[in-house]
BAFI-3210 file (N, C-alpha, C; in Angstrom, 3 decimals, decimal comma, padded with zeros to 6 digits):
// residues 145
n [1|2|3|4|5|6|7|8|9|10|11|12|13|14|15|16|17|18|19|20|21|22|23|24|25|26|27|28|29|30|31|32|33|34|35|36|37|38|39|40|41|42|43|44|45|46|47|48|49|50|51|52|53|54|55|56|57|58|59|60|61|62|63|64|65|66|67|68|69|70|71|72|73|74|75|76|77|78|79|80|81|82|83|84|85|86|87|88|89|90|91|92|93|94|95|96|97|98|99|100|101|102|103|104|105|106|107|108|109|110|111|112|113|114|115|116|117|118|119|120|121|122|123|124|125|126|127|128|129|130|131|132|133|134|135|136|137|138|139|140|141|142|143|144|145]
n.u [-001,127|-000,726|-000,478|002,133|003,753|003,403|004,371|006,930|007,779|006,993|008,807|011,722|011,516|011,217|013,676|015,400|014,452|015,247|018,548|018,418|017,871|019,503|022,092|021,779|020,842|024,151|025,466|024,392|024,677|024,465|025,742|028,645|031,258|031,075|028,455|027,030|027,657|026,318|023,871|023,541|024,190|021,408|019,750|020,168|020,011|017,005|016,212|017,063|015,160|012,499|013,233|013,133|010,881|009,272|009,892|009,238|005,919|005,846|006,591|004,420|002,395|003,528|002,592|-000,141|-000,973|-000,278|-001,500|-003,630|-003,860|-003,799|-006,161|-007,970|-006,779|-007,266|-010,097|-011,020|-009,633|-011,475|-013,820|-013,229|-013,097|-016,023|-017,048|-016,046|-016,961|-019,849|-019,682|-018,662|-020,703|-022,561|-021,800|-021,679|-024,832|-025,342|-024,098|-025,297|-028,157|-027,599|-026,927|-029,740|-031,149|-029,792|-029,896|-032,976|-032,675|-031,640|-033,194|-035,383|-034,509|-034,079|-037,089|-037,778|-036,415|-037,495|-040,420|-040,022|-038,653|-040,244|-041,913|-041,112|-040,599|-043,605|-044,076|-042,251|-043,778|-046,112|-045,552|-043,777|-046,114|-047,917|-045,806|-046,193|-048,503|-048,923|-046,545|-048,315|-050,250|-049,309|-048,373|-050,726|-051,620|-049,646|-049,619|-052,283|-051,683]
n.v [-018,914|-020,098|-022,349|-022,672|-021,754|-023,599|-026,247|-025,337|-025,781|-028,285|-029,071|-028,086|-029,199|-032,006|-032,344|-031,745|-033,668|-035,271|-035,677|-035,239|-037,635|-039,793|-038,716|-039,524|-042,311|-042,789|-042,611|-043,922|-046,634|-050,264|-051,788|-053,102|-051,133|-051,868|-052,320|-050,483|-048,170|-049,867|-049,656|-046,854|-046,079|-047,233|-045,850|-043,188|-043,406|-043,945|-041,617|-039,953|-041,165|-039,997|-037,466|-037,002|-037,713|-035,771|-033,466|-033,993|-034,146|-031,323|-029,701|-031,250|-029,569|-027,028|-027,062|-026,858|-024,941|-023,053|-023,400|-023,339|-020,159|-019,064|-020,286|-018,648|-016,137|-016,211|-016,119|-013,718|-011,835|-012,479|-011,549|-008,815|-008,469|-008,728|-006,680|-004,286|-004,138|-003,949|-001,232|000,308|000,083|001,091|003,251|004,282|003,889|006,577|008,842|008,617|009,284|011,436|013,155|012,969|014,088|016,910|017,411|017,625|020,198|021,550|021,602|022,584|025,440|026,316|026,836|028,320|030,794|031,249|031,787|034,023|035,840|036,207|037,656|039,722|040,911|041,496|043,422|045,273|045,974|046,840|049,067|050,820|051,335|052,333|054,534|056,092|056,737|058,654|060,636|061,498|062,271|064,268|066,144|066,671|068,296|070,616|071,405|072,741|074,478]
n.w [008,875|011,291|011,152|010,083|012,050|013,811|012,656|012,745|015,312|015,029|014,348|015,370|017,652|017,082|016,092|018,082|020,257|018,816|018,907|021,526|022,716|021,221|022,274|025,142|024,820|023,820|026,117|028,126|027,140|027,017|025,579|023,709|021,857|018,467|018,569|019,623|017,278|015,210|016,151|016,148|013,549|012,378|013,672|013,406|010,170|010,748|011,710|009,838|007,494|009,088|008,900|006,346|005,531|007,313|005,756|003,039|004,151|004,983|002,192|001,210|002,468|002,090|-000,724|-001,402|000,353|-001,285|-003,322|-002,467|-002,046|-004,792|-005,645|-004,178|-004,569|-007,823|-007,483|-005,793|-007,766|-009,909|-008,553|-008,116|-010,883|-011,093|-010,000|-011,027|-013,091|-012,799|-011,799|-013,902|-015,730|-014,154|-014,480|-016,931|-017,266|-015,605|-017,096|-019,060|-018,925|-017,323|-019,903|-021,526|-019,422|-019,636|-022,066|-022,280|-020,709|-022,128|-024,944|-023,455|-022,559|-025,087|-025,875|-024,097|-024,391|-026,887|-027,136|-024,720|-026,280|-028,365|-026,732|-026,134|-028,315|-029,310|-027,177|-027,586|-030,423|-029,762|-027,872|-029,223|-031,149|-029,239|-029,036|-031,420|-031,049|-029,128|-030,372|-032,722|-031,704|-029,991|-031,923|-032,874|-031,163|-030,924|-033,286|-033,471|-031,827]
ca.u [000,125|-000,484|000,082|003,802|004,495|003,219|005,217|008,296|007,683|007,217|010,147|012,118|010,975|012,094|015,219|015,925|014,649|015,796|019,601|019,119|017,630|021,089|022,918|021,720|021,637|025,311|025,712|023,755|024,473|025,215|026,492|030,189|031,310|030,741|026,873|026,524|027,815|025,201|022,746|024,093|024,065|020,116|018,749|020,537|019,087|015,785|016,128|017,062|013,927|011,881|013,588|012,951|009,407|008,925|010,334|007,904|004,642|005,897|006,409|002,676|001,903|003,370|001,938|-001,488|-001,282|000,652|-002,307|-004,976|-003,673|-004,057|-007,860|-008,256|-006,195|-008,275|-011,437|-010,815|-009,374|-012,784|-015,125|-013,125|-013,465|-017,412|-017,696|-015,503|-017,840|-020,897|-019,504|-018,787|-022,084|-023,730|-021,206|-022,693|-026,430|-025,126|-023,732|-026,558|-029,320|-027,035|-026,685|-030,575|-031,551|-029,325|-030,904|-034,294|-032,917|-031,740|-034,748|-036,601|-034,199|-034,123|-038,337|-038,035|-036,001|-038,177|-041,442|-039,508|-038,117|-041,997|-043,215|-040,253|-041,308|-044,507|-044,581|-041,591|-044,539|-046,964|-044,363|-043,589|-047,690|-048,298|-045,023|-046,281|-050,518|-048,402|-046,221|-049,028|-051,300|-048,521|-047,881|-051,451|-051,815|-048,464|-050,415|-053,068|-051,274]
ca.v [-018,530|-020,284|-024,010|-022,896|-021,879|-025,033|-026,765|-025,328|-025,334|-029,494|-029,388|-027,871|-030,377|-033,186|-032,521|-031,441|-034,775|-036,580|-035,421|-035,694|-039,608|-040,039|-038,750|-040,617|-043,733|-043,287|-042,359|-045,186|-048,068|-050,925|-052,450|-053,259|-050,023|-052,029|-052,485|-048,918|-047,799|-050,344|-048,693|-045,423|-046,065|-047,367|-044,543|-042,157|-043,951|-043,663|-040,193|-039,463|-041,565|-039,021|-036,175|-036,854|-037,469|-034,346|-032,426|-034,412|-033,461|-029,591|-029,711|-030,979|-028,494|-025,584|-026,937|-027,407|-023,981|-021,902|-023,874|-022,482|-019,048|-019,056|-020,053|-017,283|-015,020|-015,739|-016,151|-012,328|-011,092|-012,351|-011,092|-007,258|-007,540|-008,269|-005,505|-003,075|-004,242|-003,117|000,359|001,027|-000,289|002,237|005,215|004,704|004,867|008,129|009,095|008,622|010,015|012,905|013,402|012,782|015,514|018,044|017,640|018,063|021,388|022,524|022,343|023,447|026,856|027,008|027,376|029,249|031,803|032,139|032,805|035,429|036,751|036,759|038,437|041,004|041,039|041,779|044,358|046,115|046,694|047,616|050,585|051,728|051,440|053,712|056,169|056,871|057,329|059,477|061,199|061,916|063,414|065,700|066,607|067,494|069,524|071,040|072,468|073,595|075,749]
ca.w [009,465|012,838|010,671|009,449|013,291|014,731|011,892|012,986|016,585|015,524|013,611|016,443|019,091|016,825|016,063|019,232|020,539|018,081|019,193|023,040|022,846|020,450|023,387|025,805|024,408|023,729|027,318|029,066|026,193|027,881|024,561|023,063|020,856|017,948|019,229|019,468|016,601|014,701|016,777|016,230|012,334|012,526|014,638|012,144|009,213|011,179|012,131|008,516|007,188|009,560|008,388|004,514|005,314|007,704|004,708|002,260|004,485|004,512|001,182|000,224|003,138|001,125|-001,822|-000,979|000,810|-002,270|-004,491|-002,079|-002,230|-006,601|-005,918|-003,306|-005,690|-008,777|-006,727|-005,362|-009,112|-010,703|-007,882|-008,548|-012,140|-011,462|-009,049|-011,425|-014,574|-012,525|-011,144|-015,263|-016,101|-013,062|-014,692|-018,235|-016,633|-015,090|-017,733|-020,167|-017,719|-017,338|-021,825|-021,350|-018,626|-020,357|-024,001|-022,197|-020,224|-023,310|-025,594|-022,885|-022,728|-026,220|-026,176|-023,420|-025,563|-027,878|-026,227|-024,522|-027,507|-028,843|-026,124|-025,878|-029,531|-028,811|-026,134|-028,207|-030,938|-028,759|-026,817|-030,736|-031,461|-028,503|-029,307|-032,695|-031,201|-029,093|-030,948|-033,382|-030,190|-029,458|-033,466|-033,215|-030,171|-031,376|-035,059|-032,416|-031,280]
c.u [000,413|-000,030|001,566|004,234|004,515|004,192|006,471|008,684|007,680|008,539|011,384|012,832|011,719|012,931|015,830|015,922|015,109|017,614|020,241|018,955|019,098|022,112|022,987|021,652|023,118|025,832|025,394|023,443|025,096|025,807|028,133|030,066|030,998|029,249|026,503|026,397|026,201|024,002|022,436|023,320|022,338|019,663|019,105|019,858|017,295|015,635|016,165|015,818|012,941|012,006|013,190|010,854|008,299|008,835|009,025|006,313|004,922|006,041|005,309|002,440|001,655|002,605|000,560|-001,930|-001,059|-001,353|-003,800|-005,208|-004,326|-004,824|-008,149|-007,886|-007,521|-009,436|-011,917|-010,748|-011,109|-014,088|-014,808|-013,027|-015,246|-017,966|-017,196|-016,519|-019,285|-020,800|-019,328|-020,173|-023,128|-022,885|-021,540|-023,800|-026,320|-024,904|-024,852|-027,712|-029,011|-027,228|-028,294|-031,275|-031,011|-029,591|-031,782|-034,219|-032,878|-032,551|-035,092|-035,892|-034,389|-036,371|-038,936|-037,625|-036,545|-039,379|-040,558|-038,932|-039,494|-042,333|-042,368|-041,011|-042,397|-045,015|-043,875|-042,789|-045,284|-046,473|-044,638|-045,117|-048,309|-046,995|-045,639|-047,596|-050,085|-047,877|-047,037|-050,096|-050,542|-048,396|-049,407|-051,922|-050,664|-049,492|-051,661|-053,001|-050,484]
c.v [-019,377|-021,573|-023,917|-022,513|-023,249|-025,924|-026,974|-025,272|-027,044|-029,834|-029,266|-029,457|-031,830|-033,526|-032,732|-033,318|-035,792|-037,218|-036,410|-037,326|-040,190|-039,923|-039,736|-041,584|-043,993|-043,115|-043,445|-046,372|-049,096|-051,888|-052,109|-051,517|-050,580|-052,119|-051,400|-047,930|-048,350|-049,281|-047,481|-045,423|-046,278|-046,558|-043,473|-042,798|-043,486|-042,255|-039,646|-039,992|-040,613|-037,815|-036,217|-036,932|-036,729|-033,623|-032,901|-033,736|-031,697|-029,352|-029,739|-030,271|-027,294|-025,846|-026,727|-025,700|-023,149|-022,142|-022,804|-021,185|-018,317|-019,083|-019,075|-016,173|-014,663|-015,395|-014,434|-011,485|-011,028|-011,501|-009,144|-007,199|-007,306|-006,776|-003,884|-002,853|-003,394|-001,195|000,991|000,515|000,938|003,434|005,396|005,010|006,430|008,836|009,401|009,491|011,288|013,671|013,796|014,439|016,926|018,544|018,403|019,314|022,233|023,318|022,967|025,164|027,444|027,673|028,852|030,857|032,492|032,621|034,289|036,810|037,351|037,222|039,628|041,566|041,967|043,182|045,299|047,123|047,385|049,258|050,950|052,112|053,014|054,607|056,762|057,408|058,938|060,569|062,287|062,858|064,632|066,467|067,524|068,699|070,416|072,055|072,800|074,675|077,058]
c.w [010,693|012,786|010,405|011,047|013,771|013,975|012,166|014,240|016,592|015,004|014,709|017,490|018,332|016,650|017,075|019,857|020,266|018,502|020,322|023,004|021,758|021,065|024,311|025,901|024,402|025,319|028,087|028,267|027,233|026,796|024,277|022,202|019,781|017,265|018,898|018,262|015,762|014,673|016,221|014,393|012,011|012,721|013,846|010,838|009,799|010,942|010,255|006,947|007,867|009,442|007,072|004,937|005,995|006,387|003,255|002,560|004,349|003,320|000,453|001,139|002,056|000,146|-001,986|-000,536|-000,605|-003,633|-003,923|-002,313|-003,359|-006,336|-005,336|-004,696|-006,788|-008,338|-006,757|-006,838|-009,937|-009,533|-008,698|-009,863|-012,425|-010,761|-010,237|-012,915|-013,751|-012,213|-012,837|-015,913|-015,812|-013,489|-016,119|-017,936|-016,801|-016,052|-019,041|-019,699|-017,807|-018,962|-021,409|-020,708|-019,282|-021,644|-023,399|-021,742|-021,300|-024,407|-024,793|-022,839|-023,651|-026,495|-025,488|-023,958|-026,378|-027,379|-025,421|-025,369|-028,159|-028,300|-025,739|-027,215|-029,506|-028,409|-026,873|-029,053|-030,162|-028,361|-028,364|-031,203|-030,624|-028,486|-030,032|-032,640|-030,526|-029,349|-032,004|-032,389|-030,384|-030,524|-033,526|-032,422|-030,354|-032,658|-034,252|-032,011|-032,178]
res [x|x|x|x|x|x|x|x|x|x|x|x|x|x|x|x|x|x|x|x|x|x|x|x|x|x|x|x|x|x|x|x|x|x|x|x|x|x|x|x|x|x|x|x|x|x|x|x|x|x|x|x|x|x|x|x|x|x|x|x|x|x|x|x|x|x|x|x|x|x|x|x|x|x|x|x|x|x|x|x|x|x|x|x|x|x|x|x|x|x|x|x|x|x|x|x|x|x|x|x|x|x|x|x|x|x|x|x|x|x|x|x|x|x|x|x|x|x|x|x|x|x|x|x|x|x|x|x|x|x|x|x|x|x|x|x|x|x|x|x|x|x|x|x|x]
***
């Protein structure tokens, strides 16, 4: 940014100077009007040879700059498609790891299930084992009596 100020800060300055030294020459010529004119016509030719090839250097300026920009541009575009390829790379991991851990909680609930179910199982008989030693105690102290 600080090359297109200075640019136009020389651009400025030359015109400008280019003007007043056009003035004052015609002011302090010590030539015929015909003389001057010459003059006049030269130094405008000049001035307009320095103007086409101001406008030439800003021209490959911009170009040179507009060109730099595109490599920056792509430069930047390819770095964020490598950075965006890794962050979906590191969200499949996650992603998989996660599938992974959740299988393994699952079996493991589903075993857990069943042992519990076997040992509800289990204890169920048992309770019914001792109702019926029970039951039968009481059936007989019952015809005891």
């Amino acid at each position: 940014m600080s090359d297109r100020d200075e640019f136009g800060a020389f651009l400025v300055g030359f015109i400008v100077g280019g003007l007043t030294g056009a003035v004052a020459a015609l002011l302090f010529a010590p030539q015929s009007g015909e003389e001057t004119r010459t003059l006049l016509k030269e130094r405008g030719i000049e001035i307009k040879d320095q103007a086409a090839q101001t406008t030439e250097d800003a021209v490959a300026r911009a170009e040179a700059a507009a060109k730099e920009a595109r490599a920056r541009a792509d430069e930047l575009a390819k770095e964020l498609k490598e950075r965006t390829q890794v962050v979906v790379d590191r969200s499949k991991e996650v992603v998989d790891t996660t599938k992974e851990k959740s299988k393994e909680v699952v079996d493991t609930v589903k075993v857990k299930s069943k042992e519990v179910a076997e040992t509800a199982k289990e204890k169920s008989k048992k309770v019914v084992k001792t109702a019926k030693k029970k039951t039968k105690k009481a059936e007989a102290e019952v015809a005891e009596i």
